[in-house]
LOZAVEX-53849 format. One record per residue (C-alpha): residue in three letters; x, y, z. Coordinates in pm, 1 decimal, decimal comma, always signed. Example, Ala and Ser with C-alpha at 12.3 -4.5 7.8 and 13.67 -1.06 7.14 Angstrom:
BEGIN
NODE residuo       xx       yy       zz
NODE     ALA  +1230,0   -450,0   +780,0
NODE     SER  +1367,0   -106,0   +714,0
# end
This chain:
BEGIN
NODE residuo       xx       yy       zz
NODE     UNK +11103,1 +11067,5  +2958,5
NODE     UNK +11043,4 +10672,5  +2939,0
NODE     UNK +11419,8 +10492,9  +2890,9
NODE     UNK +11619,5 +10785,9  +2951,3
NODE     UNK +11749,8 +10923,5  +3233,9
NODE     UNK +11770,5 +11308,1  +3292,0
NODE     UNK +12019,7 +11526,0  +3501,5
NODE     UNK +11957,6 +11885,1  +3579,9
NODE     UNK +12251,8 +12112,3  +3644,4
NODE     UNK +12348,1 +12497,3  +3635,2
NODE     UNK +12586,0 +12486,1  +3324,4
NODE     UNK +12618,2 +12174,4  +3048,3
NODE     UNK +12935,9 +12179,7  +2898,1
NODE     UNK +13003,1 +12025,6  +2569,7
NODE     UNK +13339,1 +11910,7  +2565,1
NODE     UNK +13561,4 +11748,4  +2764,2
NODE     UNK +13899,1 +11927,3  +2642,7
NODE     UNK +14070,8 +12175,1  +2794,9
NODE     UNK +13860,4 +12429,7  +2784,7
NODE     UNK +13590,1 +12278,2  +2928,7
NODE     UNK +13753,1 +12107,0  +3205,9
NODE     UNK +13893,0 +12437,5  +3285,7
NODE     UNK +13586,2 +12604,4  +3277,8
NODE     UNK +13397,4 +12291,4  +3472,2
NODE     UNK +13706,5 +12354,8  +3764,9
NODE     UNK +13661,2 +12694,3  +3782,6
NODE     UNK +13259,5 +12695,5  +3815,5
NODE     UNK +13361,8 +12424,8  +4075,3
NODE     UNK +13562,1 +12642,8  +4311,3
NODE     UNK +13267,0 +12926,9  +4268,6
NODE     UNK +13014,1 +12616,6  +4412,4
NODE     UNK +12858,1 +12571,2  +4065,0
NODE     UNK +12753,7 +12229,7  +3966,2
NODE     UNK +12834,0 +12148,6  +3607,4
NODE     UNK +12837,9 +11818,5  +3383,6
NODE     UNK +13122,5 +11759,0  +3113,7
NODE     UNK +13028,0 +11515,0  +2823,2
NODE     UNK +13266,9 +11408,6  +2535,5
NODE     UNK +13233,8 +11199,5  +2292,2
NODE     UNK +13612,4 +11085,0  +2326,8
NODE     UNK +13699,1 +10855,2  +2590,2
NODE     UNK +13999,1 +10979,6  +2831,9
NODE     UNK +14220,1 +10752,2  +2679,9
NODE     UNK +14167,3 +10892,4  +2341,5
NODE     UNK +14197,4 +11247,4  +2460,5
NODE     UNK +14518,9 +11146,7  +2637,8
NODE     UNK +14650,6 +10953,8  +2348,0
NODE     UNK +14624,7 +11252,9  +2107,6
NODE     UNK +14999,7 +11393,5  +2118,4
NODE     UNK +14986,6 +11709,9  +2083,5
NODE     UNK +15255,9 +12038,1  +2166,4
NODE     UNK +15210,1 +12325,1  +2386,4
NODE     UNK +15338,6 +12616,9  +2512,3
NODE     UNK +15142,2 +12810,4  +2785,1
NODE     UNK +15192,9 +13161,2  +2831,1
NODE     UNK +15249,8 +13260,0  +3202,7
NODE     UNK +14888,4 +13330,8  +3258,6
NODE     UNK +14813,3 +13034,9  +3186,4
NODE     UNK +15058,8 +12875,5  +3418,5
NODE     UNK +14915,7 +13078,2  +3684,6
NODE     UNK +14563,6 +13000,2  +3595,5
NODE     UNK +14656,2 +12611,5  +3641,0
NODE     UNK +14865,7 +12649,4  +3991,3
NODE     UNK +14675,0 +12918,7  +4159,1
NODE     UNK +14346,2 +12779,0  +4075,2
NODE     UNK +14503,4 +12425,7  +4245,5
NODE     UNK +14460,1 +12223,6  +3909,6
NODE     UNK +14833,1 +12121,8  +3958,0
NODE     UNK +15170,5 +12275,1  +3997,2
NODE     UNK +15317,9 +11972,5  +3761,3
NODE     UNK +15392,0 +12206,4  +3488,4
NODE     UNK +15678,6 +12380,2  +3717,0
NODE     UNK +15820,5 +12020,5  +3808,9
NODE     UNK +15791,4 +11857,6  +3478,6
NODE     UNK +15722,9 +12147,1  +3219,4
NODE     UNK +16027,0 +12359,8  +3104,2
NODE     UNK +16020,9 +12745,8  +3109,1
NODE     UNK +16160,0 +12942,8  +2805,2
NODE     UNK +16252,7 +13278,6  +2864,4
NODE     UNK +16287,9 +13325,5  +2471,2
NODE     UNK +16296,1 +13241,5  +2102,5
NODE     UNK +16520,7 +13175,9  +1803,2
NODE     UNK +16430,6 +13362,5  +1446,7
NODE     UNK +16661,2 +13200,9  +1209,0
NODE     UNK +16688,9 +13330,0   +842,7
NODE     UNK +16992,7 +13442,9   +603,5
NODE     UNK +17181,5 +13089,3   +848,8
NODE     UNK +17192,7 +13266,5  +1138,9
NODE     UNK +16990,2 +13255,4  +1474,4
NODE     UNK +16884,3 +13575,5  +1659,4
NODE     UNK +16739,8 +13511,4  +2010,1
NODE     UNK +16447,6 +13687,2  +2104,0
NODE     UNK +16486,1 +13756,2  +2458,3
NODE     UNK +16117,8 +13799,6  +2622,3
NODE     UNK +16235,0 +13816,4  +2980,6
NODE     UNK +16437,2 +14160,6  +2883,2
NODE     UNK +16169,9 +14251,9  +2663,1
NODE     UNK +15843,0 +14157,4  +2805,2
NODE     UNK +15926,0 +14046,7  +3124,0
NODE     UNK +15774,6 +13726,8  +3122,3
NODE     UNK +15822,3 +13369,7  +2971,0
NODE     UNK +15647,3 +13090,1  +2822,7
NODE     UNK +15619,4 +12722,6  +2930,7
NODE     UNK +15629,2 +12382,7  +2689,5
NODE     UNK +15435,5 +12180,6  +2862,8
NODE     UNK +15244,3 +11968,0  +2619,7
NODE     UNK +14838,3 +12019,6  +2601,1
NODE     UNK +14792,5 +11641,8  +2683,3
NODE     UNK +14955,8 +11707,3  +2993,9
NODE     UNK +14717,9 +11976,2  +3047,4
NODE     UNK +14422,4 +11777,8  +3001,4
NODE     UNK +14556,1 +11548,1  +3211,4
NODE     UNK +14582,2 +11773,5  +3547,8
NODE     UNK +14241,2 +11901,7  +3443,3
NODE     UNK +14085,5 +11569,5  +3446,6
NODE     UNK +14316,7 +11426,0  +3726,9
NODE     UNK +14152,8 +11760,6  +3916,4
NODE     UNK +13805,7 +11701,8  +3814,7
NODE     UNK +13790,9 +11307,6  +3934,0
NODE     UNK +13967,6 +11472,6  +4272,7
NODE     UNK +13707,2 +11722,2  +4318,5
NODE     UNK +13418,8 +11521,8  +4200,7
NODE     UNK +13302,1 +11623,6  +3901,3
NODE     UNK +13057,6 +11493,5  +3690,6
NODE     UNK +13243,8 +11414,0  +3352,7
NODE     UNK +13101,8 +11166,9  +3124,8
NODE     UNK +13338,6 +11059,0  +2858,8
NODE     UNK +13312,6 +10808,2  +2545,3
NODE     UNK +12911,3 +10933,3  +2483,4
NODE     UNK +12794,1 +10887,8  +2137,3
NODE     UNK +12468,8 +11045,6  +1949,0
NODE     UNK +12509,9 +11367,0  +2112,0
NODE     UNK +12277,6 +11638,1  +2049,0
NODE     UNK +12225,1 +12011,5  +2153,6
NODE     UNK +11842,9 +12067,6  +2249,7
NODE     UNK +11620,6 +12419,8  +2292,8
NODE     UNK +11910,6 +12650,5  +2310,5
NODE     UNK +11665,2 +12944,2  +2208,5
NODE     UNK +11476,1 +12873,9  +2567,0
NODE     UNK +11576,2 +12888,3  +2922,2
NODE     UNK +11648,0 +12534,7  +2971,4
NODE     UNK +11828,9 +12358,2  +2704,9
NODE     UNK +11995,1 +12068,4  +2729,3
NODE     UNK +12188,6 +11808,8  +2582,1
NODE     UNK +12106,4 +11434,5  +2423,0
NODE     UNK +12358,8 +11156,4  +2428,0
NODE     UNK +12397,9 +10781,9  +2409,7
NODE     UNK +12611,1 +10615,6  +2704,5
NODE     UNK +12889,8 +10330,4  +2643,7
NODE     UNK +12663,1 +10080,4  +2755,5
NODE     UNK +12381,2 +10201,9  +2527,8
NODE     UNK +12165,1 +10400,1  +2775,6
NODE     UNK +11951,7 +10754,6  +2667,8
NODE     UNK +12050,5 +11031,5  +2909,3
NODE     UNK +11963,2 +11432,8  +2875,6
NODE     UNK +12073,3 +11713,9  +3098,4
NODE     UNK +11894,7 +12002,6  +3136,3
NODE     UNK +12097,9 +12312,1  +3226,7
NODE     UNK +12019,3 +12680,0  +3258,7
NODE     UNK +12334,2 +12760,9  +3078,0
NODE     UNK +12486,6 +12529,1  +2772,5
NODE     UNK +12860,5 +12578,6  +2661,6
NODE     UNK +12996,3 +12461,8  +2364,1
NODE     UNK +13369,1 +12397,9  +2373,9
NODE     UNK +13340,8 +12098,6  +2167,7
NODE     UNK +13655,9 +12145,1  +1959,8
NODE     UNK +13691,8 +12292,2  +1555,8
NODE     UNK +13381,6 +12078,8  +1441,9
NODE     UNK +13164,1 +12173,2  +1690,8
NODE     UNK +12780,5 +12092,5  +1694,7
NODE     UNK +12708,0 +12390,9  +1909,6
NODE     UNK +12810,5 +12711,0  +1725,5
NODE     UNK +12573,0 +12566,3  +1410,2
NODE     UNK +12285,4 +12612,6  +1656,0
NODE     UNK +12366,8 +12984,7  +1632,6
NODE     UNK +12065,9 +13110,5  +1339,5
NODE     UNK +12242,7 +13141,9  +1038,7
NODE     UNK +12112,7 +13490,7  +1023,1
NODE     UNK +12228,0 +13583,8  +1315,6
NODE     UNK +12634,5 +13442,5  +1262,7
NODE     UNK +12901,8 +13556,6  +1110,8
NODE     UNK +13214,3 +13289,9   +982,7
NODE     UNK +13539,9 +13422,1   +936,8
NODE     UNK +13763,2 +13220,5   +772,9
NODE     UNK +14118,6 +13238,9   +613,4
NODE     UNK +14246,3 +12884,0   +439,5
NODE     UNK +14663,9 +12815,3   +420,0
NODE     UNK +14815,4 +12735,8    +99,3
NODE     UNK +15056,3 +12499,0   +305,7
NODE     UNK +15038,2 +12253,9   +601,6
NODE     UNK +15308,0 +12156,0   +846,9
NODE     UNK +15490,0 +11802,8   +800,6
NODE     UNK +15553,6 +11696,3  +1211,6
NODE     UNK +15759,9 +11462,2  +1343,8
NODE     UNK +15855,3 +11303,4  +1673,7
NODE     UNK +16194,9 +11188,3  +1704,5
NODE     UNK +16420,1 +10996,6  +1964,3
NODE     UNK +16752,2 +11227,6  +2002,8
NODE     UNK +16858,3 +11478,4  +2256,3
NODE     UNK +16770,0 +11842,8  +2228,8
NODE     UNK +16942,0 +12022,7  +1914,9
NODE     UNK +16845,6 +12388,6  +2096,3
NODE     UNK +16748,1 +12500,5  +2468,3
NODE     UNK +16473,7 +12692,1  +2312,4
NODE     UNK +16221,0 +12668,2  +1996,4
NODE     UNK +16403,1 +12767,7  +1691,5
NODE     UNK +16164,3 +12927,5  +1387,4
NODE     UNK +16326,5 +12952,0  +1075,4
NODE     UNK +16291,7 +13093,4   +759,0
NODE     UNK +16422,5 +12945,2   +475,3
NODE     UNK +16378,1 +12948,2    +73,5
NODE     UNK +16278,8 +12621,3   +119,3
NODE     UNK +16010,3 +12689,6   +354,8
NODE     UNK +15975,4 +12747,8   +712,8
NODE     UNK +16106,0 +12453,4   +985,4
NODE     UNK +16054,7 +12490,7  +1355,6
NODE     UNK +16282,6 +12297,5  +1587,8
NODE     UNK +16099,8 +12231,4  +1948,1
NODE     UNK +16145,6 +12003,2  +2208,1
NODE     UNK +15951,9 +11780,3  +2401,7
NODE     UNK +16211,0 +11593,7  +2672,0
NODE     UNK +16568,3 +11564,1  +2711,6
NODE     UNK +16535,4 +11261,9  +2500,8
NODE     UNK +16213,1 +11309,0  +2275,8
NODE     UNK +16204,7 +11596,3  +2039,5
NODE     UNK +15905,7 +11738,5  +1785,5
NODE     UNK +16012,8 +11916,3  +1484,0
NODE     UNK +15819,6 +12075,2  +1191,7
NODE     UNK +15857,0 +12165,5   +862,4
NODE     UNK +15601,1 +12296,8   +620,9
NODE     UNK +15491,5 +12092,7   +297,3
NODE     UNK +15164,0 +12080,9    +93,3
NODE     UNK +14873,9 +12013,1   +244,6
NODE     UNK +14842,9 +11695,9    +22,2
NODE     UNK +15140,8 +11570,6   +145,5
NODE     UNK +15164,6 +11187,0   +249,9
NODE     UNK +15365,1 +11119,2   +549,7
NODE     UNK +15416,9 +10802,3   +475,5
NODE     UNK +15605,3 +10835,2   +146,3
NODE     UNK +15875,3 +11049,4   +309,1
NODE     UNK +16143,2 +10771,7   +487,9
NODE     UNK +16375,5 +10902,6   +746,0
NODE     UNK +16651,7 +10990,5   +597,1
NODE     UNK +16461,6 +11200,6   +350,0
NODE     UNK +16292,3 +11393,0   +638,0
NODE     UNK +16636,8 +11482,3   +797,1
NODE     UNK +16782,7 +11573,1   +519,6
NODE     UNK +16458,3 +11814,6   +460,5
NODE     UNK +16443,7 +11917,9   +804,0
NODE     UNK +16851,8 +11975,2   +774,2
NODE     UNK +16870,4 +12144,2   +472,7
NODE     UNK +16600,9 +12424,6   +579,7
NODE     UNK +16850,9 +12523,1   +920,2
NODE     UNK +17171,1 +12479,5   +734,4
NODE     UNK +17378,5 +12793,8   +729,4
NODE     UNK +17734,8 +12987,8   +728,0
NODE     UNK +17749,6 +12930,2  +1171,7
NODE     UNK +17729,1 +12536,5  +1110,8
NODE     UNK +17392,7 +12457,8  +1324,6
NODE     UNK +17284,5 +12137,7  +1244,6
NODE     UNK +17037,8 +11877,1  +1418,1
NODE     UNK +17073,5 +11584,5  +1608,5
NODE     UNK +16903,8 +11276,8  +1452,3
NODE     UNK +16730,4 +10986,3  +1589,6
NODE     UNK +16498,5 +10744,1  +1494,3
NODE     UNK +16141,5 +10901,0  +1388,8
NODE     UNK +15892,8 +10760,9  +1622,6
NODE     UNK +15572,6 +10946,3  +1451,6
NODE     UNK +15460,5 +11168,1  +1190,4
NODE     UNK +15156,5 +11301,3  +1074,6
NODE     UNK +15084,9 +11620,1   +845,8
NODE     UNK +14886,1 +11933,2  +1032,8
NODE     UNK +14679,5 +12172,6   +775,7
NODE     UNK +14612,3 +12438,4  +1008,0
NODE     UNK +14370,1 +12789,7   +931,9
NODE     UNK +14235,7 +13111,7  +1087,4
NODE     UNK +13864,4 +13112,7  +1180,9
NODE     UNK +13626,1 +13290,3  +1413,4
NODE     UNK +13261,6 +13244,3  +1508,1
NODE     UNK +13070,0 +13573,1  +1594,6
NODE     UNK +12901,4 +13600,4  +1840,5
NODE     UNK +13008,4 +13381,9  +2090,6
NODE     UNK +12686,5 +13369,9  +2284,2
NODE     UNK +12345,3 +13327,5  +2154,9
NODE     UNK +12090,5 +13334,2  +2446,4
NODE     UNK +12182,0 +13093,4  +2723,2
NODE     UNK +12443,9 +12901,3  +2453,9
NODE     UNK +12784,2 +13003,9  +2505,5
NODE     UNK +13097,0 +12931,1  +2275,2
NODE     UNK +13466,6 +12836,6  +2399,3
NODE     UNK +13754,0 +12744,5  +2271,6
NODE     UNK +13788,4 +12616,1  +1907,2
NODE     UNK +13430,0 +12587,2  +1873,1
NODE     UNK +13442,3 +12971,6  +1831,5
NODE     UNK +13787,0 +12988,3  +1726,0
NODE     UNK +14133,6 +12855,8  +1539,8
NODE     UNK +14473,6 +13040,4  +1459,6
NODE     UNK +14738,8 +12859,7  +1267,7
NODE     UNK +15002,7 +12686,8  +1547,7
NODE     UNK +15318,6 +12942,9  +1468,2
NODE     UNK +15210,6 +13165,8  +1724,0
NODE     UNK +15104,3 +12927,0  +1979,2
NODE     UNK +14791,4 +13066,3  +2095,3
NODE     UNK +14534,6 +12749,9  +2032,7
NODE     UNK +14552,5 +12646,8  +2386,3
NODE     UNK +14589,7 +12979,3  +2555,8
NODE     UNK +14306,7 +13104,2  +2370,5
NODE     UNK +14073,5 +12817,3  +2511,0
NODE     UNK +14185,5 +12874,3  +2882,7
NODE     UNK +14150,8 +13278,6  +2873,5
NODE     UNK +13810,7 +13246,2  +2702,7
NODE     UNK +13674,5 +13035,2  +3034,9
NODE     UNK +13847,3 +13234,4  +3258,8
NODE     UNK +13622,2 +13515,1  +3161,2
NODE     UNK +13327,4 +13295,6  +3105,4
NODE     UNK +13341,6 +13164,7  +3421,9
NODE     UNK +13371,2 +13480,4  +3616,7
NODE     UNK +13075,3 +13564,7  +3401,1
NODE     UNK +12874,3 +13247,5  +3482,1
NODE     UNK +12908,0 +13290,6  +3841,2
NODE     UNK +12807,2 +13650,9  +3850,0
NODE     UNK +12473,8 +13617,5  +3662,5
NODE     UNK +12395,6 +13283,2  +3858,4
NODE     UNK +12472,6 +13474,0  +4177,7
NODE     UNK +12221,2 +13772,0  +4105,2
NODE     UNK +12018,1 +13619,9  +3851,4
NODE     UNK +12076,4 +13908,4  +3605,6
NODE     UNK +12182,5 +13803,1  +3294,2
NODE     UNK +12332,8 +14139,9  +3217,8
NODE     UNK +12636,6 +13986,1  +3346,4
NODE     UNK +12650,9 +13766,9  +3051,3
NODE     UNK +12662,1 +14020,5  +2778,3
NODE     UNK +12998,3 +14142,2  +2733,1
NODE     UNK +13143,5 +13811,7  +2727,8
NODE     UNK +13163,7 +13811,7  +2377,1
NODE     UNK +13296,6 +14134,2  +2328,0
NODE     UNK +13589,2 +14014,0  +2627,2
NODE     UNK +13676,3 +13754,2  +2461,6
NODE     UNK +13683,8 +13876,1  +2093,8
NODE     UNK +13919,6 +14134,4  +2177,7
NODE     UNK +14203,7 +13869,5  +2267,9
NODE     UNK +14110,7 +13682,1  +2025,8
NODE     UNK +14153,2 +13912,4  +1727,8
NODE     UNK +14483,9 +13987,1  +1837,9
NODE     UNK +14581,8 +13616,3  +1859,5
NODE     UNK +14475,9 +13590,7  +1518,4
NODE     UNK +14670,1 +13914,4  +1393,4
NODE     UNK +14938,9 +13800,0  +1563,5
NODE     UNK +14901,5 +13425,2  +1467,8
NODE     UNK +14876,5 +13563,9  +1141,9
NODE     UNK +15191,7 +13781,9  +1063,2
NODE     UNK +15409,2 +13547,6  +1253,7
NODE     UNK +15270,2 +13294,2   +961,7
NODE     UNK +15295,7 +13448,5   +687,5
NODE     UNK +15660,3 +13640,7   +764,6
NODE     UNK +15837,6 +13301,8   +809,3
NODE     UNK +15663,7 +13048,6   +521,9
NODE     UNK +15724,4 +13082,0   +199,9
NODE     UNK +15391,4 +13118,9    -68,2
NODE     UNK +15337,7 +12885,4   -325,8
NODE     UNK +15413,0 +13074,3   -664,1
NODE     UNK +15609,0 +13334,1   -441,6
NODE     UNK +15852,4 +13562,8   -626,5
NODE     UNK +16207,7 +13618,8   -547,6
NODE     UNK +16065,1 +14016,4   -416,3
NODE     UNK +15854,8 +13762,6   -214,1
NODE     UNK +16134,7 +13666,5    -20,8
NODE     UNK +16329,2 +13935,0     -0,7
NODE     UNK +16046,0 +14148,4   +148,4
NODE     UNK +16013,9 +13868,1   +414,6
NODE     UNK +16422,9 +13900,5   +505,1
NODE     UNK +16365,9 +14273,0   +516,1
NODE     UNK +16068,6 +14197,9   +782,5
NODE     UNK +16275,0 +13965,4   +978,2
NODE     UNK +16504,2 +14230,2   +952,1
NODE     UNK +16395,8 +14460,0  +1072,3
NODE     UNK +16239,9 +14227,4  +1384,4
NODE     UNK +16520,3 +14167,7  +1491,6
NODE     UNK +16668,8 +14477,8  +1422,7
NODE     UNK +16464,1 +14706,9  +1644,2
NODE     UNK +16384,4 +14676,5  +2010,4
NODE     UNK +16022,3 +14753,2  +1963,5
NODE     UNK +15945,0 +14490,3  +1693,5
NODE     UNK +16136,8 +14210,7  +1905,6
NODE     UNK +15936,0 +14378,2  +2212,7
NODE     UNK +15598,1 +14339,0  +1981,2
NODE     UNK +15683,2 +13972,2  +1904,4
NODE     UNK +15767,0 +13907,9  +2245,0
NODE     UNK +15462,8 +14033,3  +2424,5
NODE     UNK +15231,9 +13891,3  +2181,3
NODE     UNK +15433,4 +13549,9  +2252,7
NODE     UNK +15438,1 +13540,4  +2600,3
NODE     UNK +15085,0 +13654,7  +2618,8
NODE     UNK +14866,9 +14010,2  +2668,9
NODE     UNK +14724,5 +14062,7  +3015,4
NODE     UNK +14410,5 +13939,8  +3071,5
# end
């Protein structure tokens, strides 16, 4: 094609997150060539703070594969949760209970091993494209359309195109509408973050329930710490001052044992609306789905992020089989894999939502019902042994 240069791989990958720099790694280590194209530069991606916690497996997908072993020297392992409600903390223990733990390790960190490990290994990962488009996914070599930073036309032809191109993702609309299914569930509420200079106020996260609304206490140093609390989803983070946040964020853990926070200066705030949503299928022909392009879950159970990395763990061994024998049998249950987990994420995403945050128009049985639930959580060894294995992650 005159003025544009054309590439030919096994597997295009739409997005340069997570998820597909995972999956790009992986196909890597199986001797599959891929190329990665964003249309964020590194710096951008890198610059976008956001949290994480990583369930073991995904720990051990990231050391074992030989991404990186930072996230044992600089991540920190939980071995539990607090549920707070009624002013009182009750520890959910999941190395008793499910025998595992959870790292916080933020997901820019994560993207940064993954892209650290690409450049190491030579991959071809093209960020800061513009005018991308998905081409021919119905035949057996699509491809992909994009714009370079210095204003040169490039395509790549693939025999297998993955869209992990994030919640607003190009790819899953080139699923027939016929053929797709959107399931969505919208919040009433959002969560008001905040990133504050002050040593740690708890060794572990803290969710609480409170009439006032929910609040979740996390950490991100020894001297940098993100909290939450949930507001409108209209809500202006800019008309809230410090003081007004702390005494929010305060007010919401105050109880009879005297826990209270310690302040610092706010260095950043921003308001999250969050939802549920799936995309069914996740593969249409030779297009594949990953990630938030085929799925979200609200952040309270933390599954966003281990979500993305379990879906290319099976994609890839699925990739690799069906380029190995040519058969693309081996393609067919991904969907059906991956939907499993991800249902459960988003039941589990779900309750843990809607049993600590209070409704707008709620009644007072509203909130007693949730106090019962906590409850009875707490209460019983095999609801803190339900919340803890769906925490720390279901084997894959």
């Amino acid at each position: 094609m005159t003025g544009r240069t054309t590439t030919h791989t096994a597997v295009g990958i739409v997005g340069g997150g997570p998820a597909g720099l995972m999956l790009s790694h992986l196909l890597s280590r199986a001797g599959i060539d891929s190329v990665v194209i964003d249309n964020r530069t590194r710096t951008e991606i890198e610059n976008t703070v956001r949290a994480g916690i990583l369930e073991a497996g995904s720990v051990r997908l990231l050391v074992d594969t030989g991404v990186s072993d930072r996230v044992h020297r600089d991540g920190d392992a939980h071995e539990g949760i607090a549920l707070r409600f009624g002013g009182a903390s009750h520890r959910i223990d999941f190395a008793e209970l499910a025998g595992a733990s959870v790292w916080l390790y933020p997901q820019t960190d994560v993207f940064t091993d993954l892209a650290d490990a690409r450049e190491r290994d030579g991959g071809d990962v093209r960020f800061g494209v513009r005018d991308t488009q998905v081409l021919d996914v119905a035949t057996d070599r699509p491809g992909i359309r994009y714009t370079d930073a210095g204003g040169a036309g490039h395509e790549v032809r693939c025999r297998y195109l993955v869209g992990a191109d994030g919640s607003r993702s190009i790819c899953r609309l080139e699923v027939p509408e016929r053929l797709r299914a959107h399931y969505v569930r919208e919040y009433p509420f959002a969560w008001f973050g905040i990133l504050a200079e002050a040593p740690k106020s708890a060794p572990e996260l803290v969710y609480t329930h409170s009439p006032r609304g929910f609040a979740l206490i996390s950490q991100r140093t020894e001297t940098v710490q993100r909290m939450y609390f949930q507001c409108p989803p209209d809500t202006d983070p800019d008309t809230w001052s410090d003081a007004a946040i702390w005494d929010e964020l305060q007010a919401r853990v105050a109880g009879p044992d005297g826990f209270t926070l310690t302040e610092g200066p706010i260095t950043a705030r921003t308001v999250l609306r969050f939802r549920s949503f799936v995309a069914e299928p996740m593969r249409h022909g030779n297009l594949l789905l990953a990630g938030d392009a085929a799925h979200t879950v609200p952040p309270t159970g933390a599954k966003g992020l281990n979500l993305a990395l379990a879906d290319v763990r099976v994609l890839a061994e699925a990739l690799e089989q069906v380029l190995r024998t040519g058969d693309d049998a081996a393609l067919d249950g991904y969907s059906t894999r991956a939907l499993s987990r991800v249902w459960k994420a988003q039941h589990f995403s779900y309750w843990m939502t809607t049993m600590l945050h209070t409704l707008p128009g709620g009644t007072d049985f509203d909130l007693r019902r949730q106090l019962g639930e906590l409850e009875s959580v707490v209460g019983s060894r095999a609801g803190s042994a339900y919340l803890a294995e769906g925490y720390t992650g279901w084997p894959a």
